[in-house]
N, C-alpha and C positions, 0 to 999 in steps of 0.2 A: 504494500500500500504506500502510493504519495498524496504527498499534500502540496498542492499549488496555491502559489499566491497571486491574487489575479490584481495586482497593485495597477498596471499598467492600463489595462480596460478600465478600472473605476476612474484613476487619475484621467484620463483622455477624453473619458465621457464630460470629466467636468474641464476640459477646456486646461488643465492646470500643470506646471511645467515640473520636472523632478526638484528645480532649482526651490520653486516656490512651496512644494512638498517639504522639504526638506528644513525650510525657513520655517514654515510655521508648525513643523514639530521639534523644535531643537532642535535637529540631526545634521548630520553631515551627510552631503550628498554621497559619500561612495557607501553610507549605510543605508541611505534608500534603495541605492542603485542593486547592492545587496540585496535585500527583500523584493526587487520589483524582477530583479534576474533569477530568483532561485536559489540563493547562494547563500542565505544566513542560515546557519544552522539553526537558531532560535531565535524567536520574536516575544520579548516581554512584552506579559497583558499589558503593560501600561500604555506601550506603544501600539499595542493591539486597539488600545480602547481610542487614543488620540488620532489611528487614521478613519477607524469609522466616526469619530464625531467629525474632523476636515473632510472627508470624502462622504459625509452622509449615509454611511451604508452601515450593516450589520455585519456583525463576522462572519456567520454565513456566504455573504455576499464575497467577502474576501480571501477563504481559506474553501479550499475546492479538496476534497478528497478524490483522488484517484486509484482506483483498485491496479495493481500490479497485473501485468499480460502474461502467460504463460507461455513458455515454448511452442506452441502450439497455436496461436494467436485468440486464445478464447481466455475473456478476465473471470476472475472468479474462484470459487473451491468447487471440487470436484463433485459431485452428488456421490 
């Protein structure tokens, strides 16, 4: 199983630049750029909770489970 971050869709939808992202979370742009590429190992709730309130959304919205593919190209456990 992955977990995607779908930072890039939310940001975009709203028109809004990493730079500016990044501004109005504290952060330093190569730690957004991290979370919006896939690449943070971990995302403190706090920071969880500060881009759904800037980007409007739920964490739902933001965090996508992905089931892992099989050899075989079918996802899932076996029955």
């Amino acid at each position: 199983m992955s977990v995607i971050v779908r930072l890039k869709e939310l940001r975009s939808r709203r028109e809004m630049s990493q730079n500016e992202l990044a501004r109005r979370l504290e952060m330093s742009l190569a730690n957004v750029q991290k979370i919006e590429y896939n690449k943070a190992k971990s995302i403190p709730l706090n920071t969880l909770d500060r881009l759904c309130e800037i980007l409007e959304c739920e964490v739902g919205d933001l965090l996508v489970r992905v089931p892992d593919m099989k050899p075989d190209g079918d996802a899932g456990e076996a029955a």
